[in-house]
C-alpha positions as CSV (number, residue, x, y, z in Angstrom):
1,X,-128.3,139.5,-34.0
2,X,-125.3,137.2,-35.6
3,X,-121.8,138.1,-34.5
4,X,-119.8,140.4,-36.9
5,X,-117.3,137.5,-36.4
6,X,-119.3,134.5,-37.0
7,X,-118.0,131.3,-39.0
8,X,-119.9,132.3,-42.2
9,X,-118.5,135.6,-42.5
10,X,-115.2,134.4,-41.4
11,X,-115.2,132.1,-44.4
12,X,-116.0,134.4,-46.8
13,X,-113.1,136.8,-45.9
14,X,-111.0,134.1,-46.5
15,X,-112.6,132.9,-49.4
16,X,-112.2,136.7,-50.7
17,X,-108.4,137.2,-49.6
18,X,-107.6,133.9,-51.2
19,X,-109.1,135.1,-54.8
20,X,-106.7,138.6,-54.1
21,X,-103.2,136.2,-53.3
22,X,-104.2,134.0,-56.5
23,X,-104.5,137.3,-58.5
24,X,-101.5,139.3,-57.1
25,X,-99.2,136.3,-57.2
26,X,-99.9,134.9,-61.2
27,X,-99.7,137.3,-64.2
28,X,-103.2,137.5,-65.0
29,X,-103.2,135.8,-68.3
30,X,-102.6,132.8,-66.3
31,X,-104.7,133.8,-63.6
32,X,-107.7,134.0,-65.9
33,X,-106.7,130.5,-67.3
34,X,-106.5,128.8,-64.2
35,X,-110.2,131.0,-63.1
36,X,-111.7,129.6,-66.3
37,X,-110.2,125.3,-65.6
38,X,-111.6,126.0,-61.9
39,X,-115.2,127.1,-62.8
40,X,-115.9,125.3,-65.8
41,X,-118.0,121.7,-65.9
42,X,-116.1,121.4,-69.3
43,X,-112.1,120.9,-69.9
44,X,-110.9,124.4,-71.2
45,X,-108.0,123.6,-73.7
46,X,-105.1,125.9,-74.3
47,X,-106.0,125.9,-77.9
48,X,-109.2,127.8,-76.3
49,X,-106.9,130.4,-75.3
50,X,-105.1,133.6,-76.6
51,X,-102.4,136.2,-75.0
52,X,-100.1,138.6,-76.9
53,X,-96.9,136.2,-75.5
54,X,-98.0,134.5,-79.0
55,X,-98.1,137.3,-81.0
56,X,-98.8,135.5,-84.0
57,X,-101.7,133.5,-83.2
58,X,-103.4,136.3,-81.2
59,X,-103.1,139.1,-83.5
60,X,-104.8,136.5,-85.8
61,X,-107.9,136.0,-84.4
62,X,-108.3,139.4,-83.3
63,X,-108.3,140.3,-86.7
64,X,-109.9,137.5,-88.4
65,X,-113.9,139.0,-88.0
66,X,-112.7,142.7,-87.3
67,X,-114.6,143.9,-90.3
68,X,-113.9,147.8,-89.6
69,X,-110.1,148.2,-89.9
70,X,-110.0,151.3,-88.5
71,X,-110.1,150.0,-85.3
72,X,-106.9,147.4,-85.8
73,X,-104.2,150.3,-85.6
74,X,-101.4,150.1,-83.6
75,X,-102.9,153.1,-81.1
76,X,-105.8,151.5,-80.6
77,X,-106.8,149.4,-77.2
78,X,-105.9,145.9,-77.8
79,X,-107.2,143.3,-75.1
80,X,-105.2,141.0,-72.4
81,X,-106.6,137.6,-73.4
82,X,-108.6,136.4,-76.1
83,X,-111.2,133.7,-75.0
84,X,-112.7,131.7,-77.9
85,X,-115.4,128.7,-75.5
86,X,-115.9,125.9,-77.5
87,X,-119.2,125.0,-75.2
88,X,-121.8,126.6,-72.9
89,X,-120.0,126.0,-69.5
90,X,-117.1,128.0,-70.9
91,X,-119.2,131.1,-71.6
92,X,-120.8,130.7,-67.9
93,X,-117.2,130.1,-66.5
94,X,-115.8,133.2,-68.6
95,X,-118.9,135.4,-66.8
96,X,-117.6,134.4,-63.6
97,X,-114.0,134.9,-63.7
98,X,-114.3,138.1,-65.0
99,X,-116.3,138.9,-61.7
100,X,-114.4,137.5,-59.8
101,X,-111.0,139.0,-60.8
102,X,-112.7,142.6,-62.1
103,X,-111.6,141.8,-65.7
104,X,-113.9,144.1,-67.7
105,X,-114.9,141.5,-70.8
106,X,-116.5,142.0,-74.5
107,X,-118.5,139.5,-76.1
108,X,-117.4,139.2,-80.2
109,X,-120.3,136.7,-82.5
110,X,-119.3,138.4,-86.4
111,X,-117.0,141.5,-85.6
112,X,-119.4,143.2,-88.2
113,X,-119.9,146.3,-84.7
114,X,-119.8,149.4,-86.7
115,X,-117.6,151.1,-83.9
116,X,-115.8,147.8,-83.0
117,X,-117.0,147.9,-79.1
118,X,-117.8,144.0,-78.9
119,X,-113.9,143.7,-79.7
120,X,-112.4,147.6,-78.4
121,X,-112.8,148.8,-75.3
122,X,-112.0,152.9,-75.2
123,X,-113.4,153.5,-71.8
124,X,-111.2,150.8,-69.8
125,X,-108.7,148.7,-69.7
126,X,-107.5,145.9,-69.6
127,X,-110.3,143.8,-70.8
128,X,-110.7,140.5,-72.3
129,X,-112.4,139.2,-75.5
130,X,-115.0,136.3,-75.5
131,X,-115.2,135.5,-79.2
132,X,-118.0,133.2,-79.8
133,X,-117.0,132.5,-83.4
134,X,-116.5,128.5,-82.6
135,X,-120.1,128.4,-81.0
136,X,-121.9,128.0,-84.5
137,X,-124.0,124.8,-84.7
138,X,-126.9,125.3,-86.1
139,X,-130.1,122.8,-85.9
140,X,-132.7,122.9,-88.7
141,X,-136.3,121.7,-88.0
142,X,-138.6,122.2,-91.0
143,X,-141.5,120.0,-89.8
144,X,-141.5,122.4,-86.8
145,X,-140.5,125.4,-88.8
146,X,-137.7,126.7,-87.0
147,X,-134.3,126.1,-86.3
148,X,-131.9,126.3,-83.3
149,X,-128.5,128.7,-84.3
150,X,-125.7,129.3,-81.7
151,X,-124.6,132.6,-81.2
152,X,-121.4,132.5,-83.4
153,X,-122.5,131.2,-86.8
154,X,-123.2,133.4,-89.8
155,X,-126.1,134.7,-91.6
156,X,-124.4,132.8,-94.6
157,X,-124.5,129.9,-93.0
158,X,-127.9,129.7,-91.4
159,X,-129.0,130.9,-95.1
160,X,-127.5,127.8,-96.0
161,X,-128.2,125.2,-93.6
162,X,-132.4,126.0,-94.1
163,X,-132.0,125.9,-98.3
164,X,-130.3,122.7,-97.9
165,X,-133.2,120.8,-96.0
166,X,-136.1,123.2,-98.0
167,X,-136.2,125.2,-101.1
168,X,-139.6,127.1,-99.6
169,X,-138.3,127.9,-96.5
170,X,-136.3,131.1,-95.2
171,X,-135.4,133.2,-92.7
172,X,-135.7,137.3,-92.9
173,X,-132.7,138.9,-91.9
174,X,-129.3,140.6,-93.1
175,X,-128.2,141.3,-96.8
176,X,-124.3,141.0,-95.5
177,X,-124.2,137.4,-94.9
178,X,-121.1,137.3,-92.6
179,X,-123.0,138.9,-90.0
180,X,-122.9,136.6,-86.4
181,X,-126.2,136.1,-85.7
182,X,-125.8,136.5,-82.3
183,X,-125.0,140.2,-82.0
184,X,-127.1,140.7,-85.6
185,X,-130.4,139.5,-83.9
186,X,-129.8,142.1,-80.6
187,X,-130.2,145.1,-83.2
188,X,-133.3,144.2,-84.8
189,X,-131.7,142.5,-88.0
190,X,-133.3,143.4,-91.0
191,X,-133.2,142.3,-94.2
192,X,-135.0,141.8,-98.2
193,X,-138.1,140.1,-96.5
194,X,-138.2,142.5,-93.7
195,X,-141.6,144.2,-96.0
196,X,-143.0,140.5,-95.5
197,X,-142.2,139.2,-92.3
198,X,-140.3,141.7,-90.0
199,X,-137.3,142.2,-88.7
200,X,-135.0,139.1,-87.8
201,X,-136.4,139.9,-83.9
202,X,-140.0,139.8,-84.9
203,X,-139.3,136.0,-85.5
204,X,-137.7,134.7,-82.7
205,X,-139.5,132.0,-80.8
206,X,-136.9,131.6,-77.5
207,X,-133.3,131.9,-76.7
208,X,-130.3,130.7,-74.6
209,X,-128.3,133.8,-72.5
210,X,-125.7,133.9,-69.9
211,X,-126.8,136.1,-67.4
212,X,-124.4,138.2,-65.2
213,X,-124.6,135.6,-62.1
214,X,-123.2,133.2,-65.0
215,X,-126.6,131.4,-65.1
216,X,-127.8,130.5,-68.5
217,X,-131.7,131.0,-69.2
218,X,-134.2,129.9,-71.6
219,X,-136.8,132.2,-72.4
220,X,-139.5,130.7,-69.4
221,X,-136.5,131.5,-67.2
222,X,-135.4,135.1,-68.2
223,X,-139.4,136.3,-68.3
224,X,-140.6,138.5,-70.5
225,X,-138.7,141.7,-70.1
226,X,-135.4,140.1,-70.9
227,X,-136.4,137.7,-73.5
228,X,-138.3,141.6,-74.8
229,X,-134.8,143.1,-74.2
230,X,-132.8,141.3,-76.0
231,X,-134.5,141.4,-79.3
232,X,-133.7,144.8,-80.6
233,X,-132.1,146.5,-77.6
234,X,-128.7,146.0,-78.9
235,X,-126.1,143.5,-78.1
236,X,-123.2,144.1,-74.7
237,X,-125.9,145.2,-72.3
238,X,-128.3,142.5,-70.6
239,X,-125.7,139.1,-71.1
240,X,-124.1,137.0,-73.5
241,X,-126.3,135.1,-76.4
242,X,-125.7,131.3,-77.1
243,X,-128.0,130.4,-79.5
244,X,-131.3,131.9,-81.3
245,X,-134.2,129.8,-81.7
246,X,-135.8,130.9,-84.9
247,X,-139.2,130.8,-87.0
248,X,-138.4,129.8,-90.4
249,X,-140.8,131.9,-93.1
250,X,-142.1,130.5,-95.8
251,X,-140.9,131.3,-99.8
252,X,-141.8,130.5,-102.9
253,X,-139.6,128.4,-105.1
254,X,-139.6,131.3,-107.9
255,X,-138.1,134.2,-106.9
256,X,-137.5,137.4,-109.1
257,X,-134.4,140.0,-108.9
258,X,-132.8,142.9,-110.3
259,X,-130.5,145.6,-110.4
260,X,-131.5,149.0,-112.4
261,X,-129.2,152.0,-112.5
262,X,-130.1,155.5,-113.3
263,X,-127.4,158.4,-113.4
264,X,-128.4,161.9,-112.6
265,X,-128.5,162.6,-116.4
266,X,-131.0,159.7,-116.6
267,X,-133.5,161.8,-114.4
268,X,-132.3,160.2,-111.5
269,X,-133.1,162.8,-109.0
270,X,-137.1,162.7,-110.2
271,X,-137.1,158.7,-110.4
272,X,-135.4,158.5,-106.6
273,X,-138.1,161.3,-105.6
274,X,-140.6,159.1,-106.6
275,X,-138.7,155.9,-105.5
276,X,-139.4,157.6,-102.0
277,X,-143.1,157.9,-102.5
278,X,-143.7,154.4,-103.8
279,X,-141.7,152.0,-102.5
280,X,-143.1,151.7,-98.9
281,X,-146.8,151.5,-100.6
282,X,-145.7,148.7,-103.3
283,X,-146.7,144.7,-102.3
284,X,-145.4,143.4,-99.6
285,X,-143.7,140.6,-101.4
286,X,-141.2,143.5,-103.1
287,X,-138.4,145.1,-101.6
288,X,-136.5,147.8,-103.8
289,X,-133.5,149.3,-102.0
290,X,-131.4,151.6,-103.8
291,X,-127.4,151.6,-103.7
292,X,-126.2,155.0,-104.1
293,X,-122.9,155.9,-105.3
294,X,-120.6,158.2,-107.6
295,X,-119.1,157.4,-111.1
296,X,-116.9,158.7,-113.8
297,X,-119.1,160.7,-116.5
298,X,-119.3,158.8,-120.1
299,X,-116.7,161.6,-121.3
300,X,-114.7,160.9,-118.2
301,X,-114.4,164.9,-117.1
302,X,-116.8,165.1,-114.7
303,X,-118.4,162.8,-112.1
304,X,-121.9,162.0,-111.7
305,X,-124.1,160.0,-108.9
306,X,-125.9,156.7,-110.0
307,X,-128.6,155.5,-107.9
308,X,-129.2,151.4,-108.5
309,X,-132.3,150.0,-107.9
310,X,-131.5,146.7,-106.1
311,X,-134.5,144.1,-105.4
312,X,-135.9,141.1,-104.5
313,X,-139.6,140.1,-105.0
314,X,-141.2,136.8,-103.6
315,X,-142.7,135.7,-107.1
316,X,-142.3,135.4,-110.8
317,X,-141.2,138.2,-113.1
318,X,-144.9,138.1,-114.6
319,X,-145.8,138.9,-112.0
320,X,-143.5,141.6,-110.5
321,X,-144.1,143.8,-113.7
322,X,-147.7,144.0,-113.3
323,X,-146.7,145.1,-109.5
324,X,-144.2,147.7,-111.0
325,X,-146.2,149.0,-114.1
326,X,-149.0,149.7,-111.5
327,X,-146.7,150.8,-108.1
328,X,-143.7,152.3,-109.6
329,X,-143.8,152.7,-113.3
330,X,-141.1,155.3,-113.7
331,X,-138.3,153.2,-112.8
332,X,-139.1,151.9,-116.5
333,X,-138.6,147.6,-115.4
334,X,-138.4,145.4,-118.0
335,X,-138.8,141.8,-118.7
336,X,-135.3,141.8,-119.4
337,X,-133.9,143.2,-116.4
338,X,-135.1,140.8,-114.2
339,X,-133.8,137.5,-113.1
340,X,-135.8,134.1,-112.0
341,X,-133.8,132.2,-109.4
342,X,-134.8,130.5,-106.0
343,X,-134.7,132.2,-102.7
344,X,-131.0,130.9,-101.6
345,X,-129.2,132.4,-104.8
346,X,-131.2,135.5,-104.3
347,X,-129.3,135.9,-101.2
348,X,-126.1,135.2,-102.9
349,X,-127.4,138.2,-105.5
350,X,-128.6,140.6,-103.0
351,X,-125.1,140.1,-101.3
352,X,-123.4,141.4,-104.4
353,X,-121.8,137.7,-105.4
354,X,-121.4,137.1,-109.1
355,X,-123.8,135.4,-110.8
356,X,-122.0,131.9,-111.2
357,X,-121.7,132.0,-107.6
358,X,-122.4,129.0,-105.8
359,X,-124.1,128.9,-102.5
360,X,-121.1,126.8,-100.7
361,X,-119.2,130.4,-100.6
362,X,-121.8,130.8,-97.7
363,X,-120.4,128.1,-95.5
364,X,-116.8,130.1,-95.6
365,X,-118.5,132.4,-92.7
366,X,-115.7,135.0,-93.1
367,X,-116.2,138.8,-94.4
368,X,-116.7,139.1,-98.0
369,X,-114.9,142.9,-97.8
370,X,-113.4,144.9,-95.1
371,X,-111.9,148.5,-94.8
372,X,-111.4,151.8,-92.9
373,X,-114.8,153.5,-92.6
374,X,-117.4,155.2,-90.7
375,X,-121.0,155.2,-90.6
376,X,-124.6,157.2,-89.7
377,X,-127.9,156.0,-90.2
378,X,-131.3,158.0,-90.5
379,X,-134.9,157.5,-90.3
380,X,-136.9,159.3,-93.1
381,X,-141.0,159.9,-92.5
382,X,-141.9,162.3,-95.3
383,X,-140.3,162.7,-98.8
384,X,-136.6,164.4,-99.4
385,X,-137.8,167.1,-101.8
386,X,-136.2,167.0,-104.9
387,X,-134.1,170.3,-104.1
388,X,-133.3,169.0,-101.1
389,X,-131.5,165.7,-103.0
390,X,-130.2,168.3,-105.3
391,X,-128.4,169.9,-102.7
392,X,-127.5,166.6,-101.3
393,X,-125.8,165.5,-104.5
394,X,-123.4,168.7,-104.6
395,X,-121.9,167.2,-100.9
396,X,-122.0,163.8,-102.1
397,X,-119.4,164.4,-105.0
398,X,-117.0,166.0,-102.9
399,X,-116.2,162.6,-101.2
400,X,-114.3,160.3,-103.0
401,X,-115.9,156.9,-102.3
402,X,-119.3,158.1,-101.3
403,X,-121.6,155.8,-100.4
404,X,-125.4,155.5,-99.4
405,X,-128.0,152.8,-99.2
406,X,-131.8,153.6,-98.4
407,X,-133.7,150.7,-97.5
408,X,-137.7,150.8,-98.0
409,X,-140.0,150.4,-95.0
410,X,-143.7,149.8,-95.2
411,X,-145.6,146.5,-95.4
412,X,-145.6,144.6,-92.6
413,X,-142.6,147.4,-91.0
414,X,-145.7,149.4,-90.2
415,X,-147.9,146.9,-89.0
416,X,-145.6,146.1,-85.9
417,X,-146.3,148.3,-82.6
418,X,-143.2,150.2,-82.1
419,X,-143.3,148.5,-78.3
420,X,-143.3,144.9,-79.8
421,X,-139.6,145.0,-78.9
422,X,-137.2,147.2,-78.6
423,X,-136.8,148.3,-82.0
424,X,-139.4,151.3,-82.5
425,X,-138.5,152.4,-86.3
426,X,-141.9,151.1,-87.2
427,X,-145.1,153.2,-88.2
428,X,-144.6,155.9,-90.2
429,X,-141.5,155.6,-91.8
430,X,-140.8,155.4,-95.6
431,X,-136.7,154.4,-95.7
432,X,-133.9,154.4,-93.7
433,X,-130.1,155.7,-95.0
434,X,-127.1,154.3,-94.2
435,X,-124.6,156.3,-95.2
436,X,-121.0,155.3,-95.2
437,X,-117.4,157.1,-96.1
438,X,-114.8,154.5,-97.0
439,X,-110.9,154.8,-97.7
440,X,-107.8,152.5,-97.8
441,X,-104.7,152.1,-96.1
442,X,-102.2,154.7,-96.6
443,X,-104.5,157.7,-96.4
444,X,-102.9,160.7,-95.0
445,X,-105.9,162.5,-93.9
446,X,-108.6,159.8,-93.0
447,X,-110.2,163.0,-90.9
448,X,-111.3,164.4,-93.9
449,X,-113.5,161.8,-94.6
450,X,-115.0,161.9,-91.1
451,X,-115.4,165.4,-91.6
452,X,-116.9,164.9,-94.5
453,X,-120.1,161.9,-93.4
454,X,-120.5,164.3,-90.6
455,X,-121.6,167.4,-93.1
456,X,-123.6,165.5,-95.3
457,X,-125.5,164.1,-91.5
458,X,-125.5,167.9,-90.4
459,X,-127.5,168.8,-94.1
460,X,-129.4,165.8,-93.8
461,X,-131.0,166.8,-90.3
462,X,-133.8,168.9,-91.8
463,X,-135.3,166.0,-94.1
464,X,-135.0,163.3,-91.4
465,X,-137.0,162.4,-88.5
466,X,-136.6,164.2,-85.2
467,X,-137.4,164.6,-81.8
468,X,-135.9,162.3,-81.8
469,X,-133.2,162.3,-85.2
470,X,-133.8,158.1,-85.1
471,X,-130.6,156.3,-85.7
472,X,-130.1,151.8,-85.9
473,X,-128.5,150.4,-83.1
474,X,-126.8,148.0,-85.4
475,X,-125.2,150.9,-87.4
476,X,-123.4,152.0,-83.7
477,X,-122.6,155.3,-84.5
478,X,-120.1,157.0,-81.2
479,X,-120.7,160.5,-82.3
480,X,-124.1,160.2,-81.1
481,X,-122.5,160.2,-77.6
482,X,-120.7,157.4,-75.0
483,X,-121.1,156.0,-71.0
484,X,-118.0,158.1,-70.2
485,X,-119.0,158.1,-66.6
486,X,-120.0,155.1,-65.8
487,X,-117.3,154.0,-63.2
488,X,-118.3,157.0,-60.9
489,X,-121.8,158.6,-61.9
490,X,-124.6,158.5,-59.9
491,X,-127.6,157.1,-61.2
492,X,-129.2,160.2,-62.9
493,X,-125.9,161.0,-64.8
494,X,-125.7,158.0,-66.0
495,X,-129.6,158.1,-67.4
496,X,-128.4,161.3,-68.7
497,X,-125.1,160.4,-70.8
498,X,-127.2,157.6,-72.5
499,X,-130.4,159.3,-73.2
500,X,-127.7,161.1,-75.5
501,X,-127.7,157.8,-77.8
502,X,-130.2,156.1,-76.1
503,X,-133.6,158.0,-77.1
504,X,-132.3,158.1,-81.2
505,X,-131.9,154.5,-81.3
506,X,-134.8,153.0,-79.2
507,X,-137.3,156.1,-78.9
508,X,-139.2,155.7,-75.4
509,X,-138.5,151.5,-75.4
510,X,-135.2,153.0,-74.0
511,X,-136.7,153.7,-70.1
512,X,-137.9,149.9,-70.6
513,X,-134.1,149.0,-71.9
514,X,-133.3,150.6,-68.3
515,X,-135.8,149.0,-66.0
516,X,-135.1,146.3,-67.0
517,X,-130.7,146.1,-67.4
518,X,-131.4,147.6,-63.5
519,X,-133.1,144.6,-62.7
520,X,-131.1,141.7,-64.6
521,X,-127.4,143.8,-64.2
522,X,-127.4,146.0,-61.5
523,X,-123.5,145.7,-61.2
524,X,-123.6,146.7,-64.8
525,X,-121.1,143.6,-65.7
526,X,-122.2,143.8,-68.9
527,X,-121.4,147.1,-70.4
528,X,-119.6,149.4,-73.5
529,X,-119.6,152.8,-75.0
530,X,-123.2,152.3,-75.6
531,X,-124.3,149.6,-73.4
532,X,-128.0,150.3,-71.7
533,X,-126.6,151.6,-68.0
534,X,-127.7,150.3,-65.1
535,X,-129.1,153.2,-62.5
536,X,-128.8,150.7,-59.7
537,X,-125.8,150.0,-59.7
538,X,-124.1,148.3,-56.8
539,X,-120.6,147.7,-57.3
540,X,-118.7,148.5,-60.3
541,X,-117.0,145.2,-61.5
């Protein structure tokens, strides 16, 4: 048996007592920096590099991508050091220092996290912010269909990039195009094609990740649990994206949109009844979301809810009427209502651009609007009754900015097994809601409107699915429960705390989520509020 003190181990103690003299004698903001220089195959500039000594320059990019501002308040948990890699080696080098000097980190592509965990951390401090947003090349092939896309660029400007090589090519993902598409893709990523082709997930053909050893790994070298993992089982859990390598779809050079509102004195209730019926039924080609909202009466007394019908169809307007006088007649769609255009200004339409927009504005990669709000999401399998919307719409008008979107499911949705990855909101259902209270600076009482999303969720339950009440990962929502213990619980309370979350957003793909973080993280390095929890774990980092 080798000595307790032989050479090997000797070194290692030393090796380990250095690290701890580096880290008690520097401030760690320097500490980091030199960690980073040290393990890095590439120069790391200063420019890189962000600490509150520079108030100015730091509070800037922390905000630049935040898109929900409630979580920019002077209360909340700001981090130590801002880390923005301008090349794969820094991202493995950023991995390994924060190992090495047990700096808890979060990993920040858009900003667009509904609860702000890749750039908040409420369960530990201090932690430091890897902001990918200068990792955003993006590599079109169209003979090969597919492109490659680091982690930090845009939806926008992926959009773009594949419209300006092809006008028939696409890619189905997210209406909001300053979503990073390295964080988008981990949730699933839908979009106006997702009736078509799937789910942004569904069409990914490999990947590059930084693993928690700091190792980055194609998809032959993570296998096929991670490279499953990673599509659709949200982003902070399993290692740090790089870049996407994704299918492109093909489109048609014609495509066909519109926008049709209906107030409640319209016979909106009965049209969005049928709405509910219909649209996950219609072609494939169509998808008809509706915006739902609340508006000033025509006499200006009272208030009213409109519901817009907001759509894009993969062919001509010929077309698309015949579709909607046979599918959905009782929205009324005429000629005039629609709009001919090709598939990248539909984007810039379906985004809510104006019409003389021009698709450059995609290329600025920055959010389009941001303010204090909080979220839900739901899964719907059988049809709101119309009472039940009618009891809906007395809740709704006691907000003041309320706000809904239900997004149609269907076509080629429910053609996916619900284990094809990680996202299981397949089979079965008809929409999904997003709903959404929004206020400005300067409220008083923001509570109220907290209090208020949470009643019209607690009405809600008895129309929505259940066992489990489904939620989207990429609509994070913390009331749904957090890894509160995660420093000190044993395995099983960990599996507990999450299932919490866990179940509503992946269903049972969520014991697979565990397998295999338990397998890939067993230190649980990578890890939030709602990270997938490792029940092996080793050593807290």
């Amino acid at each position: 048996m080798e000595s307790s003190s032989s050479p090997q181990k000797i070194l290692l103690l030393l090796m380990l007592q250095s690290i701890s003299l580096i880290a008690d004698s520097f401030p760690i903001h320097e500490t980091f920096f030199r960690c980073l220089s040290t393990n890095s195959k590439l120069a790391v500039p200063l420019s890189s590099y962000y600490t509150p000594n520079n108030s100015s320059s730091f509070t800037s990019v922390l905000n630049s991508t935040a898109q929900n501002l409630r979580y920019l308040g002077p209360s909340v948990p700001k981090p130590i050091i801002i880390f923005t890699p301008l090349s794969e080696p820094h991202v493995q080098a950023a991995v390994i220092c924060s190992r090495r000097l047990r700096v808890h980190i979060r990993v920040r592509s858009g900003g667009h996290d509904y609860e702000a965990v890749s750039y908040v951390s409420q369960i530990e401090t201090p932690f430091v912010i890897i902001d990918l947003a200068r990792l955003r090349r993006i590599d079109v092939d169209i003979p090969r269909k597919a492109a490659w896309v680091q982690a930090g660029a845009t939806v926008g400007e992926v959009y773009y990039r594949i419209a300006e090589k092809s006008k028939v090519h696409g890619f189905p993902m997210g209406l909001c195009t300053s979503l990073g598409i390295g964080g988008h893709v981990t949730g699933g990523a839908y979009g106006s094609m997702m009736r078509k082709f799937g789910l942004g997930a569904d069409n990914v053909l490999d990947a590059r990740i930084v693993d928690s050893k700091g190792r980055i790994l194609n998809r032959v070298a993570m296998g096929k649990d991670l490279f499953w993992a990673i599509r659709g089982g949200g982003g902070g859990s399993f290692g740090i994206i790089l870049a996407w390598r994704i299918k492109l779809v093909n489109v048609p050079g014609t495509v066909t949109v519109f926008t049709v509102t209906k107030t409640l004195e319209q016979g909106g209730t009965k049209i969005l009844h049928r709405w509910q019926e219909a649209a996950p039924k219609l072609d494939d080609n169509l998808f008809i979301r509706v915006i739902i909202q609340a508006a000033e009466n025509g006499n200006g007394t009272s208030r009213t809810v409109t519901t817009s019908y907001n759509a894009l169809f993969l062919g001509n307007k010929r077309r698309l009427l015949k579709v909607m006088g046979t599918g959905f007649p009782e929205l009324g769609l005429t000629s005039a209502d629609c709009i001919e255009t090709n598939w990248i200004n539909s984007v810039l339409y379906i985004a809510g651009y104006p019409n003389t927009t021009q698709p450059e504005v995609l290329l600025q990669g920055k959010p389009v609007f941001r303010n204090y709000f909080k979220a839900k999401s739901d899964f719907v399998r059988c049809p709101i009754p119309e009472s039940g919307l009618t009891g809906l719409w007395k809740l709704y008008l006691q907000e003041e900015n309320p706000f809904m979107i239900w997004n149609p499911y269907g076509g080629m949705m429910g053609r996916i097994p619900e284990t094809a990855t990680p996202f299981p909101h397949r089979r079965g259902v008809l929409f999904k809601i997003q709903y959404v209270a929004a206020w400005q600076d300067g409220d008083k009482d923001p509570s109220k409107h907290i209090n208020w999303i949470r009643s019209i969720y607690d009405y809600m339950g008895r129309y929505v699915s259940n066992s489990p009440r489904e939620a989207y990962v990429n609509y994070r929502d913390l009331d749904l429960g957090m890894n509160k213990n995660w420093k000190g619980g044993t395995g099983y309370n960990n599996l507990k705390e999450a299932s919490a979350w866990g179940t509503k957003y992946f269903k049972g793909n969520f014991y697979r989520l565990l397998k295999v973080k338990s397998r890939v993280d067993p230190e649980n390095v990578f890890r939030h509020e709602q990270s997938i929890p490792s029940l092996l774990v080793k050593r807290q980092i």
